[in-house]
N, C-alpha and C positions, 0 to 999 in steps of 0.2 A: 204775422210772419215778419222775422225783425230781415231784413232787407241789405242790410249796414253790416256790409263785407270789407273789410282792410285790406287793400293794395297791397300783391305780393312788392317787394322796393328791386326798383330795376335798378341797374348798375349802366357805365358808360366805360367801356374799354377801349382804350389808344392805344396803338403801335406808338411806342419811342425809339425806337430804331432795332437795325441787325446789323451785325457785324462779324467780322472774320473771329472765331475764338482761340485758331492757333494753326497750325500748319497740318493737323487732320482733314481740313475742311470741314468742319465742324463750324458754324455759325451761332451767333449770340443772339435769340431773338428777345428783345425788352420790351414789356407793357405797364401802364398805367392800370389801377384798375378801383374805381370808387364809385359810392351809388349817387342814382340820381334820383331825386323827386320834382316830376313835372317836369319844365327846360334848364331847372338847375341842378347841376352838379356842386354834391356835397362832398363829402370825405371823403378823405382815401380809404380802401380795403384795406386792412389788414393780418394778417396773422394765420393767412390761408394755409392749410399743409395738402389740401388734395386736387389748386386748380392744375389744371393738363391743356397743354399745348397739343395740338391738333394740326398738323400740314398734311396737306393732298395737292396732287398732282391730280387736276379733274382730267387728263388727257389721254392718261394711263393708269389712272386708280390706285397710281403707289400711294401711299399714305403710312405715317407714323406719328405716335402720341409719345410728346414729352412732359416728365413734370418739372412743374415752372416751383421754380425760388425765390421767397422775398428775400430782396438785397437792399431795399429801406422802405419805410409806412407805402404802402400801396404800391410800391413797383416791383415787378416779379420778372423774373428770366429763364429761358430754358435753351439747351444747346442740342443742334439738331445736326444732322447731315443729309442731303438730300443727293438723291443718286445724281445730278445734274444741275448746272446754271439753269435757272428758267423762272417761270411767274406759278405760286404755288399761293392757294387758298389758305388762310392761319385763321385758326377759330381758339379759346378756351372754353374752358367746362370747370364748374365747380359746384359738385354734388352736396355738398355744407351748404354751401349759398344761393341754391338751387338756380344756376345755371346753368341753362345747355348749353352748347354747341351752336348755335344757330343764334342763341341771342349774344355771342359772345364771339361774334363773328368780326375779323378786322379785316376781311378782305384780300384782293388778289396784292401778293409781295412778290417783287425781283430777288430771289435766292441768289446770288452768287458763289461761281469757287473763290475757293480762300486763297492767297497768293501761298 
């Protein structure tokens, strides 16, 4: 029995910020997103067409999915609106690269309204 299975390749995604994207209140949220093997971090992703952005609100279960756009080699953006200022869970997903949601988890973010 050959035993000698290859490592699906894990990825490491970073929030690089959110921002106001105009007076909708509509929010810029920006990710890094490159794989890793083992504790290093190799390349950037690139050339993704289906990751998706993923906000919830765990307090009231609003939630909505956006798709993210590369804006250069491995960084991606999606513009969301969130019914309220508050701290809201942001996950991605990308079904090519077999990524859930869960491993592609960046954690609770301060949403802001846009001025």
């Amino acid at each position: 029995v050959n035993t000698d299975v290859a490592a699906a390749p894990a990825y490491s995604v970073t929030l690089l910020s959110e921002t106001a994207a105009d007076e909708r209140a509509e929010r810029v949220i920006r990710i890094r997103l490159q794989q890793a093997s083992g504790d290093h971090v190799q390349d950037n992703v690139s050339g993704l067409r289906d990751l998706t952005l993923l906000v919830i609100d765990r307090y009231s279960g609003w939630q909505i999915r956006a798709p993210m756009r590369e804006i250069k080699a491995g960084e991606y953006e999606a513009r969301v609106s969130a019914p309220h200022a508050g701290r809201y869970d942001l996950h991605v997903s990308s079904v090519s690269r077999n990524i859930s949601f869960i491993e592609g988890r960046l954690g609770q973010v301060p949403l802001r309204s846009a001025p």
